[in-house]
VOGU-3710 file (C-alpha; in Angstrom, 3 decimals, decimal comma):
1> xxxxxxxxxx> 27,643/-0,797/-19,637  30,722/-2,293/-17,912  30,013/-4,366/-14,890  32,431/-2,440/-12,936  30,658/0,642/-13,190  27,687/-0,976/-12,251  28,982/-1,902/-9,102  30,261/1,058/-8,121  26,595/2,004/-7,312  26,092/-0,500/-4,605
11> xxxxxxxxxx> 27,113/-1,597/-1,237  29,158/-4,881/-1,565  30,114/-8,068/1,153  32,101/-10,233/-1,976  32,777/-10,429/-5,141  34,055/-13,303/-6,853  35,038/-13,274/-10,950  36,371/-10,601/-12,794  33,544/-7,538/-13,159  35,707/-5,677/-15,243
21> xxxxxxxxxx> 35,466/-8,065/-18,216  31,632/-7,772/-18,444  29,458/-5,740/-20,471  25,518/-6,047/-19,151  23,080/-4,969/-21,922  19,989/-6,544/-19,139  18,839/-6,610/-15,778  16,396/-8,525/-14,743  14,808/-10,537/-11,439  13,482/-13,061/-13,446
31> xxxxxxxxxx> 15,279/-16,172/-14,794  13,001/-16,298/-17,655  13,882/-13,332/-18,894  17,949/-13,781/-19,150  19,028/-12,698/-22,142  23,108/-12,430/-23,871  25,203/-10,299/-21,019  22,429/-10,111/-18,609  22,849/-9,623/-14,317  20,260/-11,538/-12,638
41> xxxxxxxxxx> 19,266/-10,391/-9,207  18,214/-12,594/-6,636  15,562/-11,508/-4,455  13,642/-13,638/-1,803  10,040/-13,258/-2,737  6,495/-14,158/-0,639  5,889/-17,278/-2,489  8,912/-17,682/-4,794  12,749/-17,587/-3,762  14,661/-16,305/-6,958
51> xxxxxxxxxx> 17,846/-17,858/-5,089  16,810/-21,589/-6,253  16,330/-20,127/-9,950  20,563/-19,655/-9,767  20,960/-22,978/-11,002  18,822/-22,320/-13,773  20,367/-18,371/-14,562  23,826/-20,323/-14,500  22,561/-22,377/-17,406  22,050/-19,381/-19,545
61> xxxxxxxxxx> 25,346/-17,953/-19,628  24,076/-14,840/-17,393  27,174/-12,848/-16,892  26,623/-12,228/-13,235  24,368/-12,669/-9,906  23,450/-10,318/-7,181  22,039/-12,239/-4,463  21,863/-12,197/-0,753  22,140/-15,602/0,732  24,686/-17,825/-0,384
71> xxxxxxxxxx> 23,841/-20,593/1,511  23,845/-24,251/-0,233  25,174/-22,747/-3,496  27,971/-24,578/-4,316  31,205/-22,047/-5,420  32,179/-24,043/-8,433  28,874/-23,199/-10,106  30,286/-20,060/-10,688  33,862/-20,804/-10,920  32,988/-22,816/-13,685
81> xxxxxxxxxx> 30,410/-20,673/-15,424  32,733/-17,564/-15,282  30,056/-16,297/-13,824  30,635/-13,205/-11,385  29,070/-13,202/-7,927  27,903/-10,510/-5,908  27,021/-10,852/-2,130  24,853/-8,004/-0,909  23,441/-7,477/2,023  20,178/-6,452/0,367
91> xxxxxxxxxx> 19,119/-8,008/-3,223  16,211/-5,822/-3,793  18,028/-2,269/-2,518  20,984/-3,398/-5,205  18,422/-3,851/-7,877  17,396/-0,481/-7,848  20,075/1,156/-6,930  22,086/-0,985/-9,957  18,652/-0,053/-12,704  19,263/3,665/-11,629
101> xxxxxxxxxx> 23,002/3,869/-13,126  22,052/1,130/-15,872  19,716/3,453/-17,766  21,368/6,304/-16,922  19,661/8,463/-13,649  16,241/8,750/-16,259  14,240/10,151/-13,142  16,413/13,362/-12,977  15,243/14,159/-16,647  12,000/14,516/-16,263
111> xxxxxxxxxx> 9,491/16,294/-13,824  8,591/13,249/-11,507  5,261/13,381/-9,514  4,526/10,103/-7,252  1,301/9,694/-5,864  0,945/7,852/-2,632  -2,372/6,546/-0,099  -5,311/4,456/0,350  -7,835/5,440/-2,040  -7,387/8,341/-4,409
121> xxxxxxxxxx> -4,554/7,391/-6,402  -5,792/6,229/-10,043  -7,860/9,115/-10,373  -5,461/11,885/-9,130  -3,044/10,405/-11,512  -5,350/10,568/-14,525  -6,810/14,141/-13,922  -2,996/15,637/-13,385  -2,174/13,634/-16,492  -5,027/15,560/-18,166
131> xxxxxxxxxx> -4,323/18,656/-16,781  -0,953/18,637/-17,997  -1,134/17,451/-21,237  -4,108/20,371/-21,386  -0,934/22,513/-21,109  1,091/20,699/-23,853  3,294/18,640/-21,849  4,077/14,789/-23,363  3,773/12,645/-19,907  3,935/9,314/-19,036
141> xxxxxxxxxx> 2,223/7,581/-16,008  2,742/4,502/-14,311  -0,317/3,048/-11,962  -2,882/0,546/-11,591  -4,835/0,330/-14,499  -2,109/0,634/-17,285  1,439/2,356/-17,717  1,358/5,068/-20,685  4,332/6,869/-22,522  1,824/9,954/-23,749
151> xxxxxxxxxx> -0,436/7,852/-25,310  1,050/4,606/-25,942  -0,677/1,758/-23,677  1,945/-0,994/-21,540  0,392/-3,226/-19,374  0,772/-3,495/-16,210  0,298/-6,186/-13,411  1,330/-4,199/-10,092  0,194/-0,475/-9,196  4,115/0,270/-9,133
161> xxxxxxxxxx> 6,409/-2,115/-11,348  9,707/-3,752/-10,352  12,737/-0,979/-10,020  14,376/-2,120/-12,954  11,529/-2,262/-14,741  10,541/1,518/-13,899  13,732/2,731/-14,794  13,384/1,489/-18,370  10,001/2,668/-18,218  11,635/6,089/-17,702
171> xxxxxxxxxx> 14,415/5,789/-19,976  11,526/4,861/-22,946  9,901/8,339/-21,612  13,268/10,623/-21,535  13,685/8,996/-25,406  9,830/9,778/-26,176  10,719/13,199/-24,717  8,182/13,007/-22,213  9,007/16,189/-19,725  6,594/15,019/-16,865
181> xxxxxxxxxx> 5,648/11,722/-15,197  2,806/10,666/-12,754  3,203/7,661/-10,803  0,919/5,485/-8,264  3,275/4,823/-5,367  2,212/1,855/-3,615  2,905/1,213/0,100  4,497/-2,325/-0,940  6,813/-0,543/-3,352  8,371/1,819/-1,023
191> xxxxxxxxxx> 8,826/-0,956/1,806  10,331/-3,076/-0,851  12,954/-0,308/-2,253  11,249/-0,617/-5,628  11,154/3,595/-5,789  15,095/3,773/-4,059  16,610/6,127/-5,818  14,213/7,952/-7,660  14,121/11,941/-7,925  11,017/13,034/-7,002
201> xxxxxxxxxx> 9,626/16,631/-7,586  6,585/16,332/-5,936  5,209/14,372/-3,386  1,297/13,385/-2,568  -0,669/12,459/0,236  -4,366/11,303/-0,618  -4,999/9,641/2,441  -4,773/6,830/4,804  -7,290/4,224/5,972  -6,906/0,460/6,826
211> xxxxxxxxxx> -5,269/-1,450/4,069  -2,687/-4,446/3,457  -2,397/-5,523/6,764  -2,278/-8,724/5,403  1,767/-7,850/4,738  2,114/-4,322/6,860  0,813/-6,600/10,435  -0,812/-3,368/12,154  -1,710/0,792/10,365  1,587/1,825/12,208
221> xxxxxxxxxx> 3,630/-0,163/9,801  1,472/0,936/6,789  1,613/4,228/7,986  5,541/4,354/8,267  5,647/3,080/4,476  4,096/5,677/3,305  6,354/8,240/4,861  9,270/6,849/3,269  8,514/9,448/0,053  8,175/12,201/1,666
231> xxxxxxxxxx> 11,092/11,373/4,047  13,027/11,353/1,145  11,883/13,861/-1,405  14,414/16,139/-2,107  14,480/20,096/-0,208  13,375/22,209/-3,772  10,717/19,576/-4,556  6,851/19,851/-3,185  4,968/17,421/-0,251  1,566/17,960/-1,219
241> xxxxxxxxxx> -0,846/16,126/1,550  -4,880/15,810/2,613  -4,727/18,256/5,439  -8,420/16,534/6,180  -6,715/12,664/7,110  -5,844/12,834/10,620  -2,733/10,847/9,563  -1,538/13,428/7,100  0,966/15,507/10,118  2,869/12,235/10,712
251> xxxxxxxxxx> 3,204/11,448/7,696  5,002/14,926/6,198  6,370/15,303/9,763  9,992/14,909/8,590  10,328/16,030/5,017  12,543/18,434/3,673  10,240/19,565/0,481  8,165/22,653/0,507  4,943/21,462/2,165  1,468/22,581/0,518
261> xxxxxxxxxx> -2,046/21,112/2,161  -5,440/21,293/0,641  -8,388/19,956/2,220  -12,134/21,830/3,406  -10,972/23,644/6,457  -9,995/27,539/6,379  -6,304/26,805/7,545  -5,073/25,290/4,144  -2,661/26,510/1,475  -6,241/25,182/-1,004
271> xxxxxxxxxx> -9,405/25,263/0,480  -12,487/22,850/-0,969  -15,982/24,423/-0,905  -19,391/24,407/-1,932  -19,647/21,529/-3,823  -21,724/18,954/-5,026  -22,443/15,874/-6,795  -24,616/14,264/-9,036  -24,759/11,209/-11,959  -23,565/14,051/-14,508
281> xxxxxxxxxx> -20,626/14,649/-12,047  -18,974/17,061/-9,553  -18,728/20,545/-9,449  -17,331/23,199/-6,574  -14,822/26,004/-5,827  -11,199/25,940/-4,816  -9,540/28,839/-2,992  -6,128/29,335/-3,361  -3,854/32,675/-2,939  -7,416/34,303/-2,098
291> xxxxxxxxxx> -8,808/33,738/-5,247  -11,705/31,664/-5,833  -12,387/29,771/-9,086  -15,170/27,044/-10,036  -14,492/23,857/-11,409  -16,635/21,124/-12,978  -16,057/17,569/-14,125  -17,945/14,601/-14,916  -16,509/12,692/-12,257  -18,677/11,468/-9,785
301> xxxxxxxxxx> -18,323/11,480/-5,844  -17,088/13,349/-2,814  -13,750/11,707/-3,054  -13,665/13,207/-6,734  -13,230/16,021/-4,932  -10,342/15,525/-2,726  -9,121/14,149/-6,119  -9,464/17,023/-8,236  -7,928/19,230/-5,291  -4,712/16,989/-5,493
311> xxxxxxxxxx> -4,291/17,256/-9,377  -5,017/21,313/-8,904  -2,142/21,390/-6,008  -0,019/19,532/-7,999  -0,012/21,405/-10,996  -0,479/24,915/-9,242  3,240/23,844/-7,972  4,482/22,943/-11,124  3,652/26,454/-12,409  0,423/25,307/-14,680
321> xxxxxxxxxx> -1,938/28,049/-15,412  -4,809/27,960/-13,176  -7,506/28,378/-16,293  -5,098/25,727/-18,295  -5,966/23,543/-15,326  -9,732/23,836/-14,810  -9,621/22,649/-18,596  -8,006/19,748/-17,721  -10,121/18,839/-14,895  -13,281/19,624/-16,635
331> xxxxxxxxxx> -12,453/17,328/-19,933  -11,200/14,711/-17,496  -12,295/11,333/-19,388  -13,862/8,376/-17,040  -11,001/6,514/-15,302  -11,822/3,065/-16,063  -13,369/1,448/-13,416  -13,803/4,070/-10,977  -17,055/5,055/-10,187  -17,904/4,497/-14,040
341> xxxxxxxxxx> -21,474/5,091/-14,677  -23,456/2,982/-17,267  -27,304/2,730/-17,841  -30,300/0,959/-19,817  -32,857/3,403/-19,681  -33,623/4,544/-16,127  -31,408/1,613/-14,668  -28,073/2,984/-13,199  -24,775/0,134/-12,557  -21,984/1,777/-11,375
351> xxxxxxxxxx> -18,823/-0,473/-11,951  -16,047/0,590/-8,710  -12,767/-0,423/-7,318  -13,819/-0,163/-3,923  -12,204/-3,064/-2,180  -11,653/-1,883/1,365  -14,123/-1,101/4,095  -13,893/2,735/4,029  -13,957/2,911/0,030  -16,969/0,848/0,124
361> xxxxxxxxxx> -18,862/2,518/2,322  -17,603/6,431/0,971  -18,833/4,768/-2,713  -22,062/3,852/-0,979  -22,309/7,162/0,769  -22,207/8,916/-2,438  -24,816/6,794/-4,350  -27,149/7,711/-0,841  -26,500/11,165/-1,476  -27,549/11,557/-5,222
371> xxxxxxxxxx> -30,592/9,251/-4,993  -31,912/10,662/-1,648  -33,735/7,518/-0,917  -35,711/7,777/-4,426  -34,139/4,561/-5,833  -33,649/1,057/-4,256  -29,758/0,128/-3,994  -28,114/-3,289/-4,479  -24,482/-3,550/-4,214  -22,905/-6,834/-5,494
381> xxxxxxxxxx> -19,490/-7,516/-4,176  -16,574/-10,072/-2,583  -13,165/-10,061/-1,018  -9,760/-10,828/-2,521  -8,327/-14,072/-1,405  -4,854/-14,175/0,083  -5,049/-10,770/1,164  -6,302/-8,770/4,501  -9,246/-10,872/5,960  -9,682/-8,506/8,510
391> xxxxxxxxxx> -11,541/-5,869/6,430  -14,216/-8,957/4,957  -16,900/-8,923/7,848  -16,477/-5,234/8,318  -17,462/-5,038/4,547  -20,339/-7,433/4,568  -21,282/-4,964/7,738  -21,546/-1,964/5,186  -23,231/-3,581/2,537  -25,640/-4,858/4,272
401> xxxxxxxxxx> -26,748/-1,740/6,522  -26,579/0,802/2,981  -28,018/-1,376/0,470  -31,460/-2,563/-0,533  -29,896/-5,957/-0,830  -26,417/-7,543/-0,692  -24,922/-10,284/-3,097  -22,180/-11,955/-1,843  -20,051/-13,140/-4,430  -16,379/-14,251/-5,728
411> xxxxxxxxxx> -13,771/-11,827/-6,401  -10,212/-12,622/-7,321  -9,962/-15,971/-4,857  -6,292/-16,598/-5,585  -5,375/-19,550/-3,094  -8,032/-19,510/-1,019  -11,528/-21,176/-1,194  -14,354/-18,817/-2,228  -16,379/-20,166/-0,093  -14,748/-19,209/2,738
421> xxxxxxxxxx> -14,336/-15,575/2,199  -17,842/-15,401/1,671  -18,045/-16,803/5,028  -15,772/-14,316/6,639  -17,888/-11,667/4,835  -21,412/-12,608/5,678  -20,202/-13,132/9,365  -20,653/-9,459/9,246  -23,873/-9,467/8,141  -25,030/-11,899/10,880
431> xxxxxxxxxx> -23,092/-10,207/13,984  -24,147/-6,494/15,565  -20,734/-6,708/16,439  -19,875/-5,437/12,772  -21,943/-2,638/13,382  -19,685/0,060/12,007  -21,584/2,940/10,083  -22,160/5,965/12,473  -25,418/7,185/12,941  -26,914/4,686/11,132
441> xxxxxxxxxx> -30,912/4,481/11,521  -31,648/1,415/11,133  -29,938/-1,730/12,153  -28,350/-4,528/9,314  -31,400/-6,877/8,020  -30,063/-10,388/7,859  -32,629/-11,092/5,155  -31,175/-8,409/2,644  -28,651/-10,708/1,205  -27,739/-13,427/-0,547
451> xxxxxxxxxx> -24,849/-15,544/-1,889  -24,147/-16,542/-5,395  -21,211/-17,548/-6,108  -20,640/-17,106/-9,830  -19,794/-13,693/-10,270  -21,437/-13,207/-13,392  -24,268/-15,195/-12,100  -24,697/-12,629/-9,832  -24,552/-9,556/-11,759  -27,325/-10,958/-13,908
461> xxxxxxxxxx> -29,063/-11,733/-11,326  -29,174/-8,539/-9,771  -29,292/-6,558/-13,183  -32,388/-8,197/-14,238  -34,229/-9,256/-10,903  -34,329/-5,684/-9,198  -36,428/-2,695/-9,590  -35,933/-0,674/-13,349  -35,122/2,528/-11,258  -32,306/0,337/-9,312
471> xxxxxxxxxx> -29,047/1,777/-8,946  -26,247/-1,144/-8,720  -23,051/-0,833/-7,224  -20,765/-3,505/-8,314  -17,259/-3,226/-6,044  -14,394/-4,695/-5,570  -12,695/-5,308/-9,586  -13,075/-1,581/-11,104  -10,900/-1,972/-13,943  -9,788/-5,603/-13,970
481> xxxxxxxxxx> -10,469/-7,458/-16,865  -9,807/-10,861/-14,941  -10,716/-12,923/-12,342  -8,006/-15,042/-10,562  -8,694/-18,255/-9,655  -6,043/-20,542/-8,419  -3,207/-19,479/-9,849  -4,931/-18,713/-13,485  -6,369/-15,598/-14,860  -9,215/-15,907/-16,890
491> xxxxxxxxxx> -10,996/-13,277/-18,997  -13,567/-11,430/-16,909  -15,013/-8,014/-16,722  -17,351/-6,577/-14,709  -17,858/-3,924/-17,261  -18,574/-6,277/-20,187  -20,758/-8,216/-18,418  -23,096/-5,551/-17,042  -23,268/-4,149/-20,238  -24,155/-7,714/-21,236
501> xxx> -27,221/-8,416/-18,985  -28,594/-4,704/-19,246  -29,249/-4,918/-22,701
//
């Protein structure tokens, strides 16, 4: 595609060099990846500026830069190059806006769903996925766990990719002739214009609860990051939202789209009843249009059930046939890592992604709920380094007052010392002033847990140290199949190794 054209998409301060004599066949934010008649885009990062990698770009014969800040970048490296540059005012708005007319406007070819909130968003995505391949439809999805073109597997590293990278992502579904896609829309992707420009159909709220404040500073920040897809969803699409999250109002408060709310209360467009839960899943009813119907699936958990609601609304909207859809909930696979269930005998371990406060505690909730008290619980969990500290003591607060016993142990460290988020978590433990569960009977036993370090040191200790009618919650990595430390990613699963120690 001609340069020119290219450019015609975006908001410009300069250009310098001749656009018109470049054909781009690649876009990319990373140096590395500069290929023959590629535009490499600039952008300032949190620990990385891509500015200093010009030099480098200019090596490889990229055919031009977008970049913000032109400040000690000498002008003849691009006289010389033939290089073109591009000042923009914003280097991460011009890379999507730039991928969008690159491949082509891919998200207006396909039915676009993008799935957006705390907790909630993995598993929405995989039941609608279900539900609407139930009905014959090739989709794609882009999330957490993996990105899939029908059933082809890409991995993924983010829960919502870079916007040039979606946009090829799309493109490759258009070409597989995908006609739907469900996407995980992360709060740090619509703050960082990595969904500008998309064409959403429909829109969904799971809910809100404090997250990431580690890079949104305070929930009003979070909040208003969130509303940026349903602020711009366009007037024939669908804002589907949690009627039951107190934050759900704001957040739909300006869209345009044709608003639909489920949630447990008798004033919703769905209504949520009469259900319940056990290790062989979740069944209930769902009212909608004054009909009733029953649904069943092995999912496990209260929070299954705001997720199945979501999926329903969604593809209720889409025109789905409501029996088409209970199919798809009810032969709704495990999603990896999310509340996953796996046993030796009468020994339960159930591997979760939980990694904020209220996650943890709803997981815990629901294990209280379908043992009664009959079985002793352990939960075995840590923090994320270089991340929201805030939530750590809170955490060790929960653990401690709903479990049997508490390990403390590593999770993804990053930068920091693991040590010292264990610190910041068993400060919680220790201090009444944690004291966050309501109602709670009896107060936190400072005796109920311990620290081991080692994650999988801790798992087998746990696993083979506690009762045989234990149930185990191990929180925090769900579907990861790493632990970083440092910098590096090495191989480690929480799955693999539970099934390791229990047999």
């Amino acid at each position: 595609m001609n340069l020119l054209k290219i450019l015609n998409s975006i908001e410009v301060i300069q250009v310098t060099g001749n656009p018109e004599l470049k054909e781009i066949a690649n876009i990319t934010s990373n140096s590395n990846d500069i290929i023959e008649n590629s535009i490499f885009v600039a952008i300032k990062g949190f620990k990385n500026d891509g500015h200093k990698y010009i030099p480098q770009a200019i090596e490889k014969n990229v055919d031009a830069i977008i970049l913000e800040n032109e400040n000690g970048l000498p002008e003849h490296l691009f006289l010389h190059s033939g290089c073109v540059k591009i000042l923009v005012k914003n280097s991460r708005k011009a890379l999507a806006a730039i991928s969008n007319v690159f491949y082509n406007e891919p998200s207006k070819k396909i039915k676009l769903i993008g799935i957006t909130g705390t907790k909630g968003k993995t598993t929405t995505s995989y039941i609608t996925k279900n539900i609407l391949e139930t009905a014959r439809l090739k989709t794609g999805l882009i999330g957490t766990i993996q990105n899939l073109i029908g059933e082809q597997i890409i991995k993924t590293s983010m829960t919502t990719p870079e916007a040039n990278s979606i946009n090829q992502l799309f493109a490759q579904m258009v070409e597989e002739r995908c006609s739907h896609c469900v996407m995980e829309v992360s709060s740090h992707a619509l703050d960082l214009f990595r969904v500008a420009f998309l064409d959403f159909d429909v829109a969904v709220f799971t809910n809100l609860t404090s997250d990431h404040l580690d890079y949104h500073i305070n929930e009003e920040n979070y909040l208003k990051a969130k509303k940026i897809l349903f602020d711009n969803i366009k007037s024939d699409g669908f804002s589907i939202y949690n009627n039951d999250d107190k934050n759900a109002i704001k957040i739909i408060s300006d869209t345009k789209a044709k608003r639909f709310s489920y949630g447990v209360r008798g004033n919703n467009n769905l209504i949520i009843k009469n259900f319940e839960y056990d290790l062989d899943g979740t069944r209930g009813e769902i009212i909608v249009s004054d009909k009733t119907y029953k649904f069943k699936t092995k999912l496990i958990g209260k929070f299954t059930v705001y997720n199945v609601a979501a999926a329903f609304s969604i593809c209720y909207n889409l025109g789905i046939d409501i029996d088409t859809i209970l199919d798809g909930i009810k032969t709704t696979p495990y999603v990896p890592g999310r509340f996953e269930v796996i046993s030796n005998k009468n020994k339960k371990v159930i591997i979760d992604y939980s990694h904020t406060s209220d996650s943890l505690q709803q997981a815990l909730q629901s294990i209280h709920h379908i043992v009664e008290d009959d079985r002793p619980i352990y939960t075995i969990f840590g923090c994320g380094g270089d991340r929201d500290r805030t939530k750590r003591p809170i955490m060790g607060s929960i653990a401690a007052s709903m479990s049997k016993k508490v390990i403390v142990t590593s999770d993804n460290p990053r930068t920091e010392d693991p040590m010292e988020i264990i610190k910041d978590i068993t400060r919680g433990i220790n201090s009444d002033n944690y004291s966050v569960i309501e109602n709670r009977e009896e107060g936190i036993n400072s005796d109920n847990y311990s620290v081991i370090e080692n994650r999988e040191e801790a798992i087998k200790d746990c696993i083979q140290n506690s009762e045989d009618n234990a149930v185990i919650l191990i929180a925090g990595k769900g579907h990861e199949d790493y632990q970083e430390i440092n910098g590096v990613r090495l191989h480690f699963s929480d799955k693999e190794i539970a099934y390791k120690y229990l047999n």
